[in-house]
C-alpha positions as CSV (number, residue, x, y, z in Angstrom):
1,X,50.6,70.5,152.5
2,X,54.2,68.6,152.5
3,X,57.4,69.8,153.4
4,X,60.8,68.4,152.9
5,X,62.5,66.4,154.9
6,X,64.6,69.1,157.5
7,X,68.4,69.2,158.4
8,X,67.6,68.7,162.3
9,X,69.6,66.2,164.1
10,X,68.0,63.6,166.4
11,X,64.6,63.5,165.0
12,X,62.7,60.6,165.5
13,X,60.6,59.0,163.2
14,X,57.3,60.5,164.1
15,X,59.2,63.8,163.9
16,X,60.0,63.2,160.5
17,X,56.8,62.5,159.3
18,X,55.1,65.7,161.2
19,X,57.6,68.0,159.4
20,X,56.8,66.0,156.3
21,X,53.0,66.0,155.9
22,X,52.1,68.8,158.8
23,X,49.0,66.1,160.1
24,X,48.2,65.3,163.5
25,X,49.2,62.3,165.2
26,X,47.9,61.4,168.2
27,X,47.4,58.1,170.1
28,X,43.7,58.4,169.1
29,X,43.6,60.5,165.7
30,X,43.7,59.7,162.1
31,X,47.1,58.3,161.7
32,X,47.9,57.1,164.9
33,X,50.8,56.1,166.8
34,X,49.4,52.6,166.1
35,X,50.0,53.4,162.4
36,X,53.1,54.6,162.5
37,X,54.7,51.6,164.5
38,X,53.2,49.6,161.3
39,X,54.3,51.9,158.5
40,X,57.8,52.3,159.9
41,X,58.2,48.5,159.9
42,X,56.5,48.1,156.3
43,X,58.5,51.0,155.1
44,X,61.7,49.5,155.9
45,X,60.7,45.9,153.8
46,X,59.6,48.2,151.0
47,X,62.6,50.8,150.5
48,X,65.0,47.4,150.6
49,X,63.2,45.2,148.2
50,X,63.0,48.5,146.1
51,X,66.4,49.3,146.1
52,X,67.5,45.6,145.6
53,X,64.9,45.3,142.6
54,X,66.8,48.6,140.8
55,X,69.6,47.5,141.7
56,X,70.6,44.0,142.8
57,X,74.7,45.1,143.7
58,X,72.7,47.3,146.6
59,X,71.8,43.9,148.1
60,X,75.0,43.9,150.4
61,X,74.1,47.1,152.3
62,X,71.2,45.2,154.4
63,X,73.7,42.2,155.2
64,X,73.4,40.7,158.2
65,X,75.7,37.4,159.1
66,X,74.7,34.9,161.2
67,X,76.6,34.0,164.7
68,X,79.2,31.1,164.1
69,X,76.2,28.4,164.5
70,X,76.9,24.4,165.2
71,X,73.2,23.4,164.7
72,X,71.3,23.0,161.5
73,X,68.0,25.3,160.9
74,X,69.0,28.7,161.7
75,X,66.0,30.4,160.1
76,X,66.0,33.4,157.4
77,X,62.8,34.9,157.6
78,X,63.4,36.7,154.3
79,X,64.0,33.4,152.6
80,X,67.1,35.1,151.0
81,X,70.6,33.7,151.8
82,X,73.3,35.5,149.7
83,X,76.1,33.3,151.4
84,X,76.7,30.2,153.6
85,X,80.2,29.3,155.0
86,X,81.3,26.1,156.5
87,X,84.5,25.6,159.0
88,X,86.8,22.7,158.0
89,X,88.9,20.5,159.5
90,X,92.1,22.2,159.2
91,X,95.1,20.8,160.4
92,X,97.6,18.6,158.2
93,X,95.9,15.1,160.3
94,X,92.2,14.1,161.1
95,X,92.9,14.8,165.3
96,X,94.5,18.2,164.4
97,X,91.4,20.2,164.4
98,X,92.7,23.2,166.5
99,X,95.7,24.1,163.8
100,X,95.5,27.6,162.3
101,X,95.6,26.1,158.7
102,X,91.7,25.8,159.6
103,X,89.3,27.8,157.9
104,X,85.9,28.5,156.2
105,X,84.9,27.4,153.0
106,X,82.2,28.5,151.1
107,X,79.0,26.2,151.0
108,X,77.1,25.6,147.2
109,X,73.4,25.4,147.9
110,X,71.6,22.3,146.5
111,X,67.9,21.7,146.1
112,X,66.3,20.5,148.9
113,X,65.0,17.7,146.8
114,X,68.7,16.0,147.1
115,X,68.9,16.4,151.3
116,X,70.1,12.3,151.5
117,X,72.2,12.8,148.4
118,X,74.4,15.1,149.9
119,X,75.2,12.8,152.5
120,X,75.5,10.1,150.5
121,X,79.5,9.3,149.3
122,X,78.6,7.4,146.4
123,X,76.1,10.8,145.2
124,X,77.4,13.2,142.8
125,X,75.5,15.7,145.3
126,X,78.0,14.6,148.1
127,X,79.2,17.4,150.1
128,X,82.5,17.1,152.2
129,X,84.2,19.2,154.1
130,X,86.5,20.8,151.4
131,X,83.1,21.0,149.3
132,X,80.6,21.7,151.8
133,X,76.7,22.7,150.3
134,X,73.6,23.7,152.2
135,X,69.8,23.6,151.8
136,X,67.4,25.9,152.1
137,X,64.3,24.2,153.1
138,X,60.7,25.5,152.3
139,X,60.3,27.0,155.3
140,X,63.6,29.1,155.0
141,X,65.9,26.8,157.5
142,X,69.4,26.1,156.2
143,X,70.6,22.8,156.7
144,X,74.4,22.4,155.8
145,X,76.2,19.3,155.0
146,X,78.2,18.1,156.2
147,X,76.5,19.1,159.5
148,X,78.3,21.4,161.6
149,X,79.7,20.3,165.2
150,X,81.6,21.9,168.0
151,X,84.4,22.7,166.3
152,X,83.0,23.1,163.0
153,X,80.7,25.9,162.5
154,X,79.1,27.4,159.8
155,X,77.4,31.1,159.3
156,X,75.0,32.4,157.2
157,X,75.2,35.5,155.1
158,X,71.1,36.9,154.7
159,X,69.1,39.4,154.0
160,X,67.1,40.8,157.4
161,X,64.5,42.9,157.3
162,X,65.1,44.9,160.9
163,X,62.3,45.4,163.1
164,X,64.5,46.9,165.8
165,X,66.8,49.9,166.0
166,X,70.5,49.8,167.1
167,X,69.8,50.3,170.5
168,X,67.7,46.9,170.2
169,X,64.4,49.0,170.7
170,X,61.7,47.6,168.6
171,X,60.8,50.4,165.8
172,X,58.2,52.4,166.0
173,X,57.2,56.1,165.7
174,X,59.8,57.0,168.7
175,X,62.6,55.8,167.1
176,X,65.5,58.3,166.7
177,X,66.3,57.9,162.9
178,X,69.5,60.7,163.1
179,X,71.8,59.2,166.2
180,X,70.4,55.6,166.9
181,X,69.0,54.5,163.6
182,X,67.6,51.5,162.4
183,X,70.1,48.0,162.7
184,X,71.3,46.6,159.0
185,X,69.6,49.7,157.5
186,X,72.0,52.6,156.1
187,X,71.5,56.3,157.3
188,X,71.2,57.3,153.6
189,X,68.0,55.8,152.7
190,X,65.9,57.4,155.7
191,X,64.7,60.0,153.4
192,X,62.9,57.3,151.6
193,X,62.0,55.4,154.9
194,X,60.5,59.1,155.5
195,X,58.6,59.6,152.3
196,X,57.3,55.9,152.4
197,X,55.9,56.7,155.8
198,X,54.5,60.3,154.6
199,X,52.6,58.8,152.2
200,X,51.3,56.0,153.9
201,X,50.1,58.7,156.7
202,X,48.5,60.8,153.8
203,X,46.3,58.0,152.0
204,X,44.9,57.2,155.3
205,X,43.8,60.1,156.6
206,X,42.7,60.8,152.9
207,X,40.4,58.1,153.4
208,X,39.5,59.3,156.7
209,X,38.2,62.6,154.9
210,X,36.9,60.7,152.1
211,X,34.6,58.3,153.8
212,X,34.2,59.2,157.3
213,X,34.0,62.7,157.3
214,X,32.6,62.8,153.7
215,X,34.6,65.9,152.4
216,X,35.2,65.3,148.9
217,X,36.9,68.1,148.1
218,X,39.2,68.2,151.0
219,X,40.1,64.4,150.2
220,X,40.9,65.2,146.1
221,X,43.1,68.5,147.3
222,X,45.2,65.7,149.5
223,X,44.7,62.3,146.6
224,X,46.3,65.1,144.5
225,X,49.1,65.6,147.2
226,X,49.5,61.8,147.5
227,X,50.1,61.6,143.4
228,X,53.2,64.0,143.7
229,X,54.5,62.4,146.8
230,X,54.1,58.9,145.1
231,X,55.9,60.4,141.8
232,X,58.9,62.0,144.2
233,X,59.3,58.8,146.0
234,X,59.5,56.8,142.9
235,X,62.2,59.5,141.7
236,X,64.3,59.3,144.3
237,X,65.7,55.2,143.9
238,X,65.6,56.1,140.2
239,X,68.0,59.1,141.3
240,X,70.1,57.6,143.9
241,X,70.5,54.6,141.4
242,X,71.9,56.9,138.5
243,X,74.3,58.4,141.1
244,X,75.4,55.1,141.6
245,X,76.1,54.3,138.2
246,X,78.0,57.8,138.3
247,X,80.3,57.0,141.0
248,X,81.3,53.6,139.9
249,X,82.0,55.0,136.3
250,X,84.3,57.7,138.1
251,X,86.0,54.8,140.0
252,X,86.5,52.9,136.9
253,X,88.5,55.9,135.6
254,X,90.5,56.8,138.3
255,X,91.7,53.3,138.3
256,X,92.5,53.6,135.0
257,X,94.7,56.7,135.3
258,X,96.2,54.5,138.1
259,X,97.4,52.5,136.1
């Protein structure tokens, strides 16, 4: 009833999924092309916070920086910031702001709870322009201080979860997963992207056979299906994190021999 992932170039989401589970999706069957615009999506928010959670240096592969910004409350719908940067001055006098000499300087973040502090030059929370910070409001804006103008930007290092492919297409079942792929979202964790979505498509048209069609037996032959599936899908963060751990414990002795 599941099949591995295959070799095939340009296959598209959907594609996958097919070869994966052997159901069929139709605009009007159990999935549908309605699910799978859905699972894609949530499979893409799951596979990163599961990676991060195993291992937090993974973080950096689903980076996406900011455009050089010179407003406050650029929003991070994730909530999670790994980096804000803050042009200074530059220049060796205060009207030289075109030298080369200028250049960003990492922003500290400080609670939102100290916003007036920050501006404040008599605060220990005062933030200049050698010592810039930034806030992250409640409802994920950051607000950096001192506040960015025209010649003084700032960007924002975050964590994006996409919802569109390279291509700026918004994802859904037709998106090509092999040439195109998926924006801030490396080529090497589609096979979990594909399994997520496998078993999503599996539980419901498990439940489809379970409570609509009322074939219990069919529905435990494919619940059985769904437990390996979930087991292999577990298996394979646990297994790209211990190759991980391999390969930086292999660059740790080459450098070592190096040297």
């Amino acid at each position: 009833m599941s099949k591995g992932v295959t070799d095939s170039i340009n296959m598209t989401y959907k594609e996958y999924i097919l070869s994966k589970t052997s159901l069929r999706i139709q605009p009007t069957s159990v999935p549908n092309d309605s699910d799978l615009k859905h699972f894609i999506t949530l499979g893409v928010r799951e596979v990163i916070s599961n990676s991060i959670r195993l291992n937090p240096q993974t973080a950096t592969l689903f980076e996406s920086v900011s455009d050089e910004l010179n407003i406050n409350g650029f929003k991070v719908d994730s909530g999670i910031v790994y980096k804000v940067v803050r042009e200074d001055r530059g220049g060796s006098s205060e009207n030289d702001i075109t030298s080369p000499l200028q250049r960003y300087r990492i922003c500290t973040q400080v609670d939102s709870a100290f916003e007036g502090e920050v501006q404040d030059k008599d605060s220990l929370y005062y933030r200049d322009e050698q010592f810039p910070g930034y806030i992250l409001t409640q409802d994920n804006k950051v607000f950096v201080y001192p506040e960015p103008t025209s010649t003084q930007n700032y960007k924002v290092y975050y964590l994006n979860f996409p919802e569109y492919d390279n291509n700026g297409s918004i994802l859904s079942g037709s998106t090509d997963l092999d040439t195109t792929g998926i924006q801030n979202f490396p080529k090497s964790y589609t096979p979990h992207l594909v399994m997520h979505g496998a078993i999503e498509c599996m539980k419901k048209y498990y439940h489809h056979i379970l409570y609509e069609l009322e074939d219990v037996e069919l529905g435990t032959a494919y619940l059985n299906t769904i437990r390996i599936m979930d087991r292999d899908y577990e298996q394979m963060f646990i297994d790209r994190q211990l190759l991980q751990a391999q390969q930086r414990q292999q660059d740790r002795r080459r450098r070592r021999r190096e040297n």
